[in-house]
N, C-alpha and C positions, 0 to 999 in steps of 0.2 A: 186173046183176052184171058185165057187159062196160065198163060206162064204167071200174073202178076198173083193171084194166091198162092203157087207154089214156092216162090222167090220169099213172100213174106212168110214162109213157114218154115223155109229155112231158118233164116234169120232169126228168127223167135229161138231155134232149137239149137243155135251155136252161142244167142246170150244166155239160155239157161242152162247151158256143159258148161259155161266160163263162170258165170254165177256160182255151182257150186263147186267148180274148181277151186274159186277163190280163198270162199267158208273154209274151207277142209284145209288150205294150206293159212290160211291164218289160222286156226283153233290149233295145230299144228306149233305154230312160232308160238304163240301162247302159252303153251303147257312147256315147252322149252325155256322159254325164258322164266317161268315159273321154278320150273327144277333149276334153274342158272342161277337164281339167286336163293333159294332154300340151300344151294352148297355151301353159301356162302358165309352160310352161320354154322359158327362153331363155339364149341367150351372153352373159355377163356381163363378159368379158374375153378377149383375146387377147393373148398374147407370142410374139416371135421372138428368135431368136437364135440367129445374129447378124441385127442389123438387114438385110445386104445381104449374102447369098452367094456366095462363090467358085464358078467350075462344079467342080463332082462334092464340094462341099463338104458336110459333114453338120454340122445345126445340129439345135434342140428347136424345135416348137411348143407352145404351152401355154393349152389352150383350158379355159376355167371357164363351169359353164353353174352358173345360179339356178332354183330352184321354187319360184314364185312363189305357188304354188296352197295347196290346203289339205290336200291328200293326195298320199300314194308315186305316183312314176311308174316303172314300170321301162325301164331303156336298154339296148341293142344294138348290138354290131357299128359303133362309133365310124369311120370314114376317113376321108381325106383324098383326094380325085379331082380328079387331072392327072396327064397322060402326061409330064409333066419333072420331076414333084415326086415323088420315092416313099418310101415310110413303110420306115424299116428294122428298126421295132421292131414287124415286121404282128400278130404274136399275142400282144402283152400284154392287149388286151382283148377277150377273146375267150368270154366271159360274162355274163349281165345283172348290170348294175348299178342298184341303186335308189338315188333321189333323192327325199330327204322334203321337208313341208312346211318352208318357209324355209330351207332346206339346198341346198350346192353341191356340185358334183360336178367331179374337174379330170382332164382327160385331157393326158398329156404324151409327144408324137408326135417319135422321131428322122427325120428326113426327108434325103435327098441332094437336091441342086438339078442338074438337066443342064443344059450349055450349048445355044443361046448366051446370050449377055449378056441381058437383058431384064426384064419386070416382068411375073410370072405370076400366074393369078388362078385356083386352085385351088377347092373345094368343100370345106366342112366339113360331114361328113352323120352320124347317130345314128339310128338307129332306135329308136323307143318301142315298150310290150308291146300294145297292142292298135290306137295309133291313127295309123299311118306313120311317116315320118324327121322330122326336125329337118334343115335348114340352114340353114351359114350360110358367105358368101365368103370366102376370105382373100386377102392379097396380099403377095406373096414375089419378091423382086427379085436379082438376078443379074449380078452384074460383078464382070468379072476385072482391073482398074485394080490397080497397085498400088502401096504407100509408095512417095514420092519422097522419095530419098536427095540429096543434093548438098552437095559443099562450096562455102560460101558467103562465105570470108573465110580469106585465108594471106597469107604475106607472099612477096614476087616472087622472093626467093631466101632460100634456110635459112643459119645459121649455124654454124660449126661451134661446139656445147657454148654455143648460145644457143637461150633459152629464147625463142619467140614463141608466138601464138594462130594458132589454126584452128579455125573455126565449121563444124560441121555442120547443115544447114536438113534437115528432117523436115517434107515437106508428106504430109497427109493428104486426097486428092481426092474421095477415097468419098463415097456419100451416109452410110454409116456410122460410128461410133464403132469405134477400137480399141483395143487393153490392150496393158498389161504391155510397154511398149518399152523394149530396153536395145541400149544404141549401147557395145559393146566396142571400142577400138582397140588393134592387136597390128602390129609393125614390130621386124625385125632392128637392134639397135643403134640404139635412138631411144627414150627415156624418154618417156612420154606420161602428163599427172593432169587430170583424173583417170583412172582406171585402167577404170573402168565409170561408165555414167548411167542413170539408170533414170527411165521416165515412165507413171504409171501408165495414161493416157488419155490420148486426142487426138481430140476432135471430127472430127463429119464436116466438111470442107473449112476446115480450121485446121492454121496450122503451128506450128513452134516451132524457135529458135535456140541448139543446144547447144557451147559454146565450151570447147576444150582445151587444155593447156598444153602444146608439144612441144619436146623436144629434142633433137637428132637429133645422134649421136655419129660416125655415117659416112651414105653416103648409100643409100638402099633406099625399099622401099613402104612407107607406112604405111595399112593397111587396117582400115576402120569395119565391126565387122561388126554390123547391124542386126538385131535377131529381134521379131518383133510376133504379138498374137495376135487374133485374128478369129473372136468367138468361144471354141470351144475347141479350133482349131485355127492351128498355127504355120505363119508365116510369114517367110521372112527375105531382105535386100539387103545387099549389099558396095557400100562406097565406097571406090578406090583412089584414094589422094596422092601420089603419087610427090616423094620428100624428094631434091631436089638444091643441093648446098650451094656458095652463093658469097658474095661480097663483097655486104653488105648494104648499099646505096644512104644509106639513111635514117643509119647509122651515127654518134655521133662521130666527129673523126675530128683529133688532136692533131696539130699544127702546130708545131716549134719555130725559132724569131726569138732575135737580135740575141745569140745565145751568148758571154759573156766570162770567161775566167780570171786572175785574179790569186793571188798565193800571200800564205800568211799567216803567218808563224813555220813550223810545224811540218807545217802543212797546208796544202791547195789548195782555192780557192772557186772555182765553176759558175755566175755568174748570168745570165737571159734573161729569155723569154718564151714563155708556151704559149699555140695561138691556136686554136680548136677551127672548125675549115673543117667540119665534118659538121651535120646537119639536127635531129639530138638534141642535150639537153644532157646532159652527161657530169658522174656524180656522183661525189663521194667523190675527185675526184683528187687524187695524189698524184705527185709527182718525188722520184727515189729516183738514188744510185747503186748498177750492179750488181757482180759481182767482174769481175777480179781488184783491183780500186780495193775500200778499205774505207771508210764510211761513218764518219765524226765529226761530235761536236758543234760546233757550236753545230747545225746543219742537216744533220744526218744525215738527214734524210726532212724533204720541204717539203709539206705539206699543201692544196691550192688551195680542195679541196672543190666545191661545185657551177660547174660552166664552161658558160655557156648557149651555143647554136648562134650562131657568129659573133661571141664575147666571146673576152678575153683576159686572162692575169693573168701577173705575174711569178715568177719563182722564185728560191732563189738556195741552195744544196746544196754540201756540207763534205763532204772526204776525202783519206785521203793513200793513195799509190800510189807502186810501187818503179818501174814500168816508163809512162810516160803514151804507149806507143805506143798503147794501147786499151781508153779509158774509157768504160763502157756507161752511157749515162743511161736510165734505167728511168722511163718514164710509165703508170701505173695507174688505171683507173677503174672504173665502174657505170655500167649504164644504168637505165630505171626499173621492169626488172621483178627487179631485183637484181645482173645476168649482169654474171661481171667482165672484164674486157679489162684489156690491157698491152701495148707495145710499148718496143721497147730501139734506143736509138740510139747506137751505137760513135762516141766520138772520137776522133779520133789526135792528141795534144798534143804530139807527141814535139817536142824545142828542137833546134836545129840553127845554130853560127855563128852564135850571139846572138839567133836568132829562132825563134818557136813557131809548129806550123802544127794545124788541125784540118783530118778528111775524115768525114764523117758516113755512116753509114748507119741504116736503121729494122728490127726486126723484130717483129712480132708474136706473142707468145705466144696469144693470141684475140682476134677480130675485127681490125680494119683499124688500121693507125698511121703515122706521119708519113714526110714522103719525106726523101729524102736529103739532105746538105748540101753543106756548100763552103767549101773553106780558107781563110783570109786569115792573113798573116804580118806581127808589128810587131815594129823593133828596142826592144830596153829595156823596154818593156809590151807585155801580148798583148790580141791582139782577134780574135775569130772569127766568123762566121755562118752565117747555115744559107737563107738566103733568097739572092736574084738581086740586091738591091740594098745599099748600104752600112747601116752595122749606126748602133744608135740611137746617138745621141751619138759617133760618130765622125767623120771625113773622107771624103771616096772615096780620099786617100793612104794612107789608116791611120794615120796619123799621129795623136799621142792618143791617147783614151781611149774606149771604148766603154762604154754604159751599164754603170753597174755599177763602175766604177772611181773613182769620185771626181772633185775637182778637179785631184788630184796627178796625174792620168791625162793631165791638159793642159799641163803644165809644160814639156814640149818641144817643145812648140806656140806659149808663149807666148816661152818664152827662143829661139827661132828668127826669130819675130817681132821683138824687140827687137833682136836683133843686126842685122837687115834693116836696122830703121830706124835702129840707129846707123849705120851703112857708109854709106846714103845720106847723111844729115846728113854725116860724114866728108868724104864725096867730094864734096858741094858747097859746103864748108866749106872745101877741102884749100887755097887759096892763101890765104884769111886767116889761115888757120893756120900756112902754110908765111912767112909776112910778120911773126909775134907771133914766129917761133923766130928767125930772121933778125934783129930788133932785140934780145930779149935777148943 
């Protein structure tokens, strides 16, 4: 009768050794298969931005992890670990988050960067629900370089109410990309087009050439103001110009030669020569008279048109005038970015005791124009010039005709010559001759 409690007290003490053999080897597979699928999530991508950091600047990181596995994992308590890198958005994830099978999970981190300059190498760490953290490295770089502004291209001196070019050079040294760059130029009394430029990018260590049109009305700064963005934070550099205005070298620059007047019936004819002494050619010219002289046909306005650097053309211009003490010849041109120019040069024709004299001067309405002249006086026909040596088709007496007159313009050239050589013939003639009167 004693064996049957024995037997059953067995039995009670081999189900509860199996009992919690059981417990212990399943809580066992459990936490393994928990760590089996926590491996199984990883970092599938990282972004920054911006690529390279300003010090104390705030960018985004943006880290996407994958689960790879075949079941939920839950996440934790996401940072970022570096003492110059800090998270400014600390408690947005501040909750588990689960990650299913084939499913991605994306954390997006505001961070400040401190100085100095450098390339930091921060910790990207996540905690799992039962089986440790997740990391992974990141790398975050830091410099304070910034847009190089310069002008790259002006011309050696401004014009007044001429239009030239000036290039702004935009280098970008960074190892990064930046945005949204607009080159604004602003100057007291100076037309500038375009008026803004805008660029949406510029590579890391790439530059770029942005060329203006300026005009400068008087003389002052004219300031580029540069705004850039890095990121999604702005950035900006001033470029001053300083616009001082003088005689531009390169210039056309009208020349007039071999000036002659004669009259015609009712009116007075001007003809010469324009001789372009400047580095440009000069378009569109024209030879015009100014008042108080009034223009008539036939050549109320001489037309030349294009005068290349060191060519010449002639002209020859119609007017009548009550007073010839001061007749403006007016020379008008372009150059090739449209800009017009003119310069006026006063004659004095006034006649005096049978003879005409001219005194020249130049003025410029815009940019540079010819130098002054110089009188010359003929009895009978007039001739003038405007250069140092004698004028085309004349004498160094004056005597004759100066370009532009004709043959008729010689006539007192040649009937002075004839007389010469009768007289001579005469006077070595004069006893044969005084010997033929004597025998009649």
């Amino acid at each position: 009768m004693r064996k049957k409690p024995v037997i059953f007290s067995c039995i009670v003490l081999v189900l509860m050794i199996s009992a919690a053999h059981a417990a212990t080897t399943g809580g066992s597979s459990a936490s393994t298969a928990a760590q089996d699928a926590a491996s199984l999530v990883y970092v599938s991508s990282v972004k920054i931005d911006p690529a390279v950091f300003y010090p104390y600047e705030v960018g985004t990181v943006t880290i996407t992890l994958m689960n790879a596995g075949n079941q939920s994992v839950g996440l934790s308590n996401p940072d970022i670990l570096d003492n110059k890198i800090h998270i400014v958005n600390k408690n947005t994830w501040n909750t588990i988050s689960y990650i299913g099978s084939g499913s991605t999970i994306t954390y997006t981190f505001q961070i400040k960067a401190d100085p100095p300059d450098g390339t930091y190498f921060p910790l990207f760490s996540v905690g799992t629900e039962s089986s440790g953290s997740i990391h992974y490295p990141l790398i975050i770089k830091v410099d304070s370089t910034e847009l190089k502004a310069s002008i790259s291209e002006k011309p050696d001196n401004f014009s007044l109410s001429t239009k030239d070019t000036v290039n702004v050079s935009l280098i970008n040294p960074r190892d990064g990309e930046i945005k949204k760059i607009m080159v604004t130029p602003a100057g007291t009394g100076i037309d500038v087009n375009p008026s803004v430029k805008y660029i949406s990018s510029l590579g890391a260590g790439s530059s770029i050439e942005l060329p203006f049109a300026v005009t400068p009305r008087q003389e002052s700064d004219l300031t580029f103001h540069v705004s850039y963005w890095n990121g999604d934070n702005e950035h900006t550099a001033d470029v001053v110009l300083p616009i001082s205005l003088g005689e531009d070298k390169f210039a056309a620059k009208p020349i007039v030669n071999n000036v002659a007047l004669t009259r015609s019936g009712a009116y007075y004819s001007i003809t010469g020569d324009v001789n372009n002494a400047g580095l440009t050619d000069a378009k569109s010219m024209v030879v015009s008279i100014g008042a108080p002289a009034h223009a008539v046909e036939p050549y109320s306005d001489y037309a030349i048109g294009s005068l290349a650097s060191d060519d010449f053309s002639s002209f020859e211009v119609t007017f009548t005038a009550n007073d010839l003490s001061s007749v403006p010849l007016v020379i008008s041109w372009k150059d090739n970015d449209g800009n017009s120019f003119s310069v006026t040069k006063n004659l004095d024709l006034r006649a005096s005791s049978g003879s005409t004299g001219i005194s020249g001067s130049a003025s410029a309405n815009t940019g540079s124009g010819a130098s002054s002249g110089m009188a010359t006086t003929t009895s009978g026909s007039f001739s003038a010039r405007t250069g140092g040596g004698p004028p085309g088709g004349g004498s160094i007496f004056n005597f004759g005709g100066s370009r532009g007159g004709g043959i008729s313009s010689f006539y007192p050239v040649i009937a002075a010559g004839i007389l010469l050589i009768a007289g001579i013939v005469l006077w070595k003639k004069r006893k044969w001759i005084a010997a033929k009167v004597k025998k009649r």
